[in-house]
N, C-alpha and C positions, 0 to 999 in steps of 0.2 A: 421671412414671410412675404408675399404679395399679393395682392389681390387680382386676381380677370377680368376682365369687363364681359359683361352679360350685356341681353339685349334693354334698349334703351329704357329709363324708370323701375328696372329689378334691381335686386341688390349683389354688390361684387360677390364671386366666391373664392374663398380664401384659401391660401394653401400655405400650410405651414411645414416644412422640409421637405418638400414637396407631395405629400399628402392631402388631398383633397378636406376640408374639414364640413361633414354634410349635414351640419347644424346650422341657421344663419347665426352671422355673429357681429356684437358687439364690441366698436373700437372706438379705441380713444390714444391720444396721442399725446407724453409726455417725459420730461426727465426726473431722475430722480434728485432731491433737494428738499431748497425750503420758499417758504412764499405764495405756499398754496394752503391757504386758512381754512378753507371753507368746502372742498373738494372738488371742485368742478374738472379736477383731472381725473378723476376717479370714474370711468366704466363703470354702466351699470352692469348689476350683478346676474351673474349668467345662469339659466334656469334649465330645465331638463331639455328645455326648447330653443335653445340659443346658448353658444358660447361667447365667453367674454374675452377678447385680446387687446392686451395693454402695448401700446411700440412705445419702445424708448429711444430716445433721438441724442443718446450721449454719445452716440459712434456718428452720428452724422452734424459733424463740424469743421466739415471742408470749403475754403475757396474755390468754388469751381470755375473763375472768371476773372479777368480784368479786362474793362474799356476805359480807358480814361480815368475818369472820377466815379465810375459806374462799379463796383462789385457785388458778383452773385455769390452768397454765401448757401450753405446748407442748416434748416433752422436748427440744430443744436449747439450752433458755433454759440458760445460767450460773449458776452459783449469784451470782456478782457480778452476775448483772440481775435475779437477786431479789432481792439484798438493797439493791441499789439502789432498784429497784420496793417494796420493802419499807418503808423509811426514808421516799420520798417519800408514800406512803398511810398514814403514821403506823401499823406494826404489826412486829414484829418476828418475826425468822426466831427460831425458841428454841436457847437457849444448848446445846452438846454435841451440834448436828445435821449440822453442816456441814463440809468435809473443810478440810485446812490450804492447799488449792489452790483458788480462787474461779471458776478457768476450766471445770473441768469440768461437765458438763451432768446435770441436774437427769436426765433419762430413764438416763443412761448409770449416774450411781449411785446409782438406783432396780435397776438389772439385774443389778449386781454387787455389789449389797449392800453397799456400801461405807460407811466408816465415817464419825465425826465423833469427838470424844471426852468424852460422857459417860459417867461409871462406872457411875452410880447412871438417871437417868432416860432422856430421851432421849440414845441415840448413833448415828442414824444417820440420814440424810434417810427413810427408809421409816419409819421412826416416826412421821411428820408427814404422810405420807401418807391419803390418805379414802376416794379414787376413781380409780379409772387405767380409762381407754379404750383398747381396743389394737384394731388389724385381726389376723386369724389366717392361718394356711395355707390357709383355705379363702376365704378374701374376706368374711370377715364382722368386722361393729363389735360389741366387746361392752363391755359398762360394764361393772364390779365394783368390788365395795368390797376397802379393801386388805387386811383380815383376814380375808374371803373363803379357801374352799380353791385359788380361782385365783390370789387375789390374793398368797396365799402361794407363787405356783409364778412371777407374774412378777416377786414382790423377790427381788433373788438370783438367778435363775432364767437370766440369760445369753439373754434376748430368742430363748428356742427357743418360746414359746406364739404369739411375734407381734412386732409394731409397735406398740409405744406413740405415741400419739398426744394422747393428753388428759391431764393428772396434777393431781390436787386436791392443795390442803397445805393445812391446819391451821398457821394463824401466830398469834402471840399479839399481843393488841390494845395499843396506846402505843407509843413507843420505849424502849424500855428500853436499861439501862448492865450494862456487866460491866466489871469489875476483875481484872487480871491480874499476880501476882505470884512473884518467885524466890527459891527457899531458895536460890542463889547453889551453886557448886561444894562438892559434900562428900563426903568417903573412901565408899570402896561398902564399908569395912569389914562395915558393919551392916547393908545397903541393902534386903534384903531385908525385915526387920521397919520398917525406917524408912518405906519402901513402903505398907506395909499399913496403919499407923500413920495412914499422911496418908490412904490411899483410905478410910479410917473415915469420915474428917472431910471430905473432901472427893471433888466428885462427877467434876469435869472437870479432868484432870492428864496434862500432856506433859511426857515423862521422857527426857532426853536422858544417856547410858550412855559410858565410855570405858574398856573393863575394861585398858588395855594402860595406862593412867597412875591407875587404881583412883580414879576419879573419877566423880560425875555431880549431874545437877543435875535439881530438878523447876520446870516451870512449870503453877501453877494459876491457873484461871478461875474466877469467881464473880460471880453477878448481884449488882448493888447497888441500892440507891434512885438511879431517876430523876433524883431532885433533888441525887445527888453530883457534882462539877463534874469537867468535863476535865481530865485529869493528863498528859499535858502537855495545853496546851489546841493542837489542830489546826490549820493551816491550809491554805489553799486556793492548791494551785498549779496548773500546768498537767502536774507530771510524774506519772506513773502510780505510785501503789503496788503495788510490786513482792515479791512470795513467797518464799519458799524460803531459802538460806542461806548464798546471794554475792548482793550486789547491785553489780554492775559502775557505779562512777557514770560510767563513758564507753569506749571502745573502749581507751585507753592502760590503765586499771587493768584492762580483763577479759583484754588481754591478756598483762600482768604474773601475774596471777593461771594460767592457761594454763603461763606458762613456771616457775612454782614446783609445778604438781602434779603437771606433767612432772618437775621437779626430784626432787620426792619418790619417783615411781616408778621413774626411772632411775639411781637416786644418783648425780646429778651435780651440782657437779662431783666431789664426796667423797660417800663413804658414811654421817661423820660430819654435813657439813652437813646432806646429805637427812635425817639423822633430826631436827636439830637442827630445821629446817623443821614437820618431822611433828608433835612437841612442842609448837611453837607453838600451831599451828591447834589442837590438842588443847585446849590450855589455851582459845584464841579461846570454842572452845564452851561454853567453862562460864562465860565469861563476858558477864553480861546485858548490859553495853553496848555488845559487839560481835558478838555473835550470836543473830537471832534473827526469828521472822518480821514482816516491816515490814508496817505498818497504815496509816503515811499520813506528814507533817513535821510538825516545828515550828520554830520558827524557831531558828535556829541562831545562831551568831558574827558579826558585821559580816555581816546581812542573808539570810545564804545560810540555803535548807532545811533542815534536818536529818535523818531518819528516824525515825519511832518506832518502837520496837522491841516485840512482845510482851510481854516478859516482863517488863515494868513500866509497867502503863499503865491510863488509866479514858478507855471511849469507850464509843460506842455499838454497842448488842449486835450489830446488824448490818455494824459492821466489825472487831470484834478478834477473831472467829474464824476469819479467813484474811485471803488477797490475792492478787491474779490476778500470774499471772505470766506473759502477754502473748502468748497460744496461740498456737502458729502456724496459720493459717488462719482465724482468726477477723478481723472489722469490726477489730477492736484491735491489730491483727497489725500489726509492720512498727516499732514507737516504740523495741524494743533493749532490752525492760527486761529481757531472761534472757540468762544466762548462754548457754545452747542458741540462743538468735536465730540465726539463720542469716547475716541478712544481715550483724551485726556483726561473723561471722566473713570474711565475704567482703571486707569494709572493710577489716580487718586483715591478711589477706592479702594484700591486693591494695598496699597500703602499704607491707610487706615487700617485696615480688618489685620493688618500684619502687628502691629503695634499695639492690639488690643490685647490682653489676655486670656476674653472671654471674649472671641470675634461676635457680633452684633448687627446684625445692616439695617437696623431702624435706627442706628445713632450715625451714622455716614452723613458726610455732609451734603447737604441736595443740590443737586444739580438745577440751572436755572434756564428758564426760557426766557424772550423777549416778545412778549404775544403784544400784536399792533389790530388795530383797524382803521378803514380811510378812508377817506370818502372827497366826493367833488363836490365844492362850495363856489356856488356863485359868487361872483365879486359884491355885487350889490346889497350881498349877505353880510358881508360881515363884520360892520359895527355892532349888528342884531348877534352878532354868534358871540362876539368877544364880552358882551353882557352875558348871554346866556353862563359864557364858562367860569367869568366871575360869581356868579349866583353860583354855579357848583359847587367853590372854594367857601365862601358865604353861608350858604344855608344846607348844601346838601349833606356835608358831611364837614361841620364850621371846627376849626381848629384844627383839622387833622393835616397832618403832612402827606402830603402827596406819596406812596410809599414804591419809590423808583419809579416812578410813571411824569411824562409831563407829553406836548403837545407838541407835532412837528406838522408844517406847513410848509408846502409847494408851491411856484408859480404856474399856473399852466393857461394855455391857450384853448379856442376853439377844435371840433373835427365837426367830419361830416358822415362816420362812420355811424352805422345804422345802431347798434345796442353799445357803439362804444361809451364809456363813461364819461368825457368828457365830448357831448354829443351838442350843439349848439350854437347859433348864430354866429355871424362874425365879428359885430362888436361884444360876446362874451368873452370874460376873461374869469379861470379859476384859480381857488386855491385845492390843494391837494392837501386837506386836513386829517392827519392821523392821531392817534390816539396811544402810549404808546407803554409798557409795563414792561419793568424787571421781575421778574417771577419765581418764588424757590417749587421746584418740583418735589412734594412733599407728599406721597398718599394717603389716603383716609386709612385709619389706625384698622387693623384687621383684612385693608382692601388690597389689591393688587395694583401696580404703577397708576392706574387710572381705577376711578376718578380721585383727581387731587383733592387734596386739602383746599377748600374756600381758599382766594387770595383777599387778605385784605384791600377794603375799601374798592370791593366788585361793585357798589353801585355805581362809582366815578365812570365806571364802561358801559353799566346796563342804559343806564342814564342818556348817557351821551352817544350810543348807537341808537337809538330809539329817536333824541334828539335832532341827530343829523336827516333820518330817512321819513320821521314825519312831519316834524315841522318843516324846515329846510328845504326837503323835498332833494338831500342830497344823494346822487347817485356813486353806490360803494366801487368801489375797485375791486374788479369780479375774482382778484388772488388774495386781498390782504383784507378782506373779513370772513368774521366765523359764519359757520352756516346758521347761525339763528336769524344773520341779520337779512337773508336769501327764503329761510323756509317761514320767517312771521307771517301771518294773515293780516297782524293790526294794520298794518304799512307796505302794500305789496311793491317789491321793485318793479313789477312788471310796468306799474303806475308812472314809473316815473321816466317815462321814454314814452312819447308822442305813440297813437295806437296805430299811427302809417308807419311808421317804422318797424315794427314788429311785424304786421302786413307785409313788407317789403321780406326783413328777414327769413319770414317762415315762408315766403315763396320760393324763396332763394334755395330754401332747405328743400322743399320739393323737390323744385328740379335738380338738385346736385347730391344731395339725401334720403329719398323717398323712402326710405327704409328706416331712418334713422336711426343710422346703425351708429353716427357720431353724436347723437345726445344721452348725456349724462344724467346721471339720475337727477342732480342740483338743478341743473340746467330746465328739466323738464318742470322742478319746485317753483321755478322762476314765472315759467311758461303759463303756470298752472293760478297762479296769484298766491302759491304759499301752502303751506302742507299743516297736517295736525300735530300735535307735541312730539317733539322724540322721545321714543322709550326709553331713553337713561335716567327716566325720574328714578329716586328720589332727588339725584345731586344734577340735574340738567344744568343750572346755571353756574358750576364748579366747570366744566369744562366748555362752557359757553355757547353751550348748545339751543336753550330757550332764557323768555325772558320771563320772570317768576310770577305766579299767580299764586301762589299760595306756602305757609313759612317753609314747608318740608322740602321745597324747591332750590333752596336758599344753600344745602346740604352743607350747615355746618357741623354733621354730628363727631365728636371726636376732641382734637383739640381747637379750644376757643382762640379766633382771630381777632387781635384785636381787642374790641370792647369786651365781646363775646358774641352771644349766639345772634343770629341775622334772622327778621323775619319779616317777607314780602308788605314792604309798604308802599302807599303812593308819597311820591314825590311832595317836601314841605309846600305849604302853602307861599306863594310867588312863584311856583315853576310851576313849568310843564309836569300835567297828572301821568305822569307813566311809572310804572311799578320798577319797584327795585328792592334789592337785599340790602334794609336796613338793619344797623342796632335794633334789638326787641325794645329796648329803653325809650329810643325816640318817640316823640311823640307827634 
């Protein structure tokens, strides 16, 4: 497909195999994967009077370029095939730019602004940015620089100016080393100034949080000299390092794993074990030799791999700031290293239903997600948020175990990017607060895959997205929250970005979109200050779509979570009055 240019302010016309297409249409620009909560990749939906065309950018992940330090990439490259590409050309990606997931695409978080975690210097891939080429609504190529007033409208900017196509980085020349190390589990008694204390001294720090057992831990990064040796020293095997914070070593342990976070949310077979479970993994997290993101092996015991873990380790700069974790749809797709793999669920299943006498697929084991939300916290904020998340542990839902969920934090810096999320002065400084749940994918008894089963202890989320975007006035990461947190009235995002900037934005949109043939239906929710309920009631808040106004909303009908059945309360007294799916019991 490509588009023509028309005369100047009409909209491209498109041609798909080279067939004129004589509908105007609707585009949007994305790959397939994961990291998009809330849809803003998502095309609005095409009508008698418009078609809708979705471009995929998994075929366009080429180097087109080298100058120096200078590489032009094509935006569907990976951040794992630049920093592959990177290593092999002797130059390094710089430390605090890149996100803790290595599969996503270089253009996608250039568009949403997305993070890495430096405090102090760079934190985010648009910081290393130079030059981006994009096609527009009208069929034209324009080059800019990325601090340009364009170039500030397409970081952040949610691909409404255009198609990126060309993207310059700024790398730094050698291979360089970074060292990674753990202050180990310690009381959140103080946690707040202890916080602050470290972000003095240091630039790039992931803070992992468990306010229900008053615990957490930091892991910092730091460049060292080149010439410090491998800790562990690496080796080269055939298996993929793998991301995030289960690493299934085969189908029998992902599926063991599966049948305990089912255990935790349904308290079975006791209410005692399920917590006794909960506990565990709590602890798991704070401890560095079992939890934490994998970089690569070393050799282990009589011969076998081992994992390296982040939070104790000396490699090179270009692999201890992530790890791919094996996207679906991508060349790499298909080797089982996630948890989410699809097809390692279908192996599993299918092994089940063979074993059975009387095959069954309501007793299969459930497949599990890792549903996050996150948001930008001011620095100034957050002795005020680390009470707030203790009152959650406290009063919101007192005694209960955290159930797979706890709190991950980022360092981040200022932009000057016009709707980017982290949008603000020079002396601000953020944290990148996420929110973060193990999840059994369970349906409602009679329903189809959706909508799930209530997860337990859903107010610990309704609660605390509500929290961040109205009290806080924190601004979400436009891929890693759900769309309720985009389409609410109570709290519009629109709000929370200066009203010149959005000015600026949607001028930007004129001239290079007039058609606005690149905004999204979400996008336009955004624009609009929030939209009315989505129609998936009765169970809206099971797939976290709205925030609950009444008990039916709450959609525990089926099997009881937990206490049992949930019905739309406000928040106990000492917090924030915002509604949420409690126990019917509380009072």
């Amino acid at each position: 497909m490509h588009l023509m240019a028309t005369e100047a302010g009409k909209p491209a016309q498109a041609y798909v195999g080279g067939d004129l297409i004589a509908l105007p249409v609707i585009l949007h620009c994305r790959q397939l994967g994961f990291h998009d909560r809330s849809g803003f990749a998502c095309a609005k939906g095409g009508t008698s009077k418009t078609k809708t065309i979705t471009l995929l950018t998994q075929n366009m992940r080429s180097v087109l370029g080298k100058n120096g330090v200078n590489v032009k990439v094509q935006p569907g490259m990976t951040v794992a095939e630049l920093q592959v590409y990177a290593t092999a050309n002797n130059l390094t990606v710089p430390l605090g730019t890149m996100p803790g997931y290595a599969d996503l695409t270089i253009g996608g978080l250039v568009a949403t602004g997305a993070h890495g975690f430096g405090g102090k210097g760079n934190s985010n891939v648009a910081d290393i940015v130079k030059v981006i080429t994009f096609v527009d609504g009208t069929g034209k190529i324009n080059r800019v620089g990325r601090n340009s007033r364009v170039g500030r409208g397409l970081a952040g900017g949610l691909g409404m100016l255009g198609v990126m196509t060309e993207i310059t980085l700024q790398l730094q020349p050698g291979l360089g080393k970074a060292r990674t190390w753990s202050t180990g589990a310690r009381s959140d008694k103080n946690m707040a100034q202890e916080l602050q204390d470290l972000w003095d001294k240091h630039s790039n720090m992931l803070i992992y949080w468990r306010p229900d057992i008053a615990q957490y831990k930091v892991v910092i990064s730091e460049v060292v000299p080149s010439s410090t040796p491998f800790d562990p020293p690496f080796i080269s095997t055939d298996l993929t390092p793998i991301g995030g914070f289960v690493k299934p070593g085969n189908d029998d342990s992902q599926q063991r794993t599966g049948q305990l976070i089912t255990a935790v949310h349904l308290d079975v077979p006791t209410a005692n074990f399920s917590k006794a479970l909960c506990l565990g993994f709590g602890a798991t997290i704070m401890d560095a030799n079992q939890f934490g993101w994998i970089l690569g092996f070393k050799q282990g015991s009589g011969g076998v791999p081992e994992p390296v873990i982040l939070d104790n380790a000396t490699g090179l700069t270009n692999r201890v700031q992530n790890s791919d974790c094996d996207n679906p749809g991508t060349p790499q797709s298909g080797t089982g290293g996630c948890f989410f793999e699809p097809a390692a669920w279908e192996r599993i299943h299918a092994k089940e239903l063979a074993a059975m006498q009387t095959p069954d697929p309501t007793k299969l084991t459930p497949s599990f997600s890792f549903e996050e939300a996150e948001f930008t916290l001011n620095r100034k904020n957050l002795s005020a948020f680390i009470e707030d998340g203790k009152l959650m542990a406290s009063k919101l839902l007192p005694g209960v175990c955290w159930p797979g969920s706890f709190f991950v934090m980022r360092t981040g810096g200022p932009t000057s990017d016009h709707i980017g999320p982290q949008f603000g002065s020079s002396s601000d400084r953020f944290l990148w607060v996420e929110y973060a749940q193990f999840r059994p994918n369970i349906p409602i008894p009679g329903q189809q895959a959706k909508p799930r089963l209530q997860k337990k202890a859903s107010a610990l989320q309704e609660y605390w997205e509500q929290l961040m975007v109205c009290k806080y006035k924190a601004r979400p990461h436009w891929g890693k929250c759900w769309s309720r947190v985009f389409t609410s009235k109570a709290c519009p995002i629109k709000d929370l970005y200066p009203a010149s900037n959005w000015a600026t934005q949607l001028s930007l949109q004129q001239q290079y979109d007039p058609a606005k043939l690149f905004e999204t239906s979400m996008l336009s929710a955004v624009i609009a200050g929030g939209v009315e309920k989505p129609a998936e009631l009765p169970f809206c808040t099971n797939e976290l779509g709205c925030y609950c106004t009444e008990d039916s909303e709450c959609g525990t009908t089926g099997v009881p979570i937990g206490p049992g059945p949930l019905c739309c309360q406000t928040a106990p007294t000492g917090m924030s009055p915002y509604k949420v799916c409690l126990p019917c019991t509380s009072s």
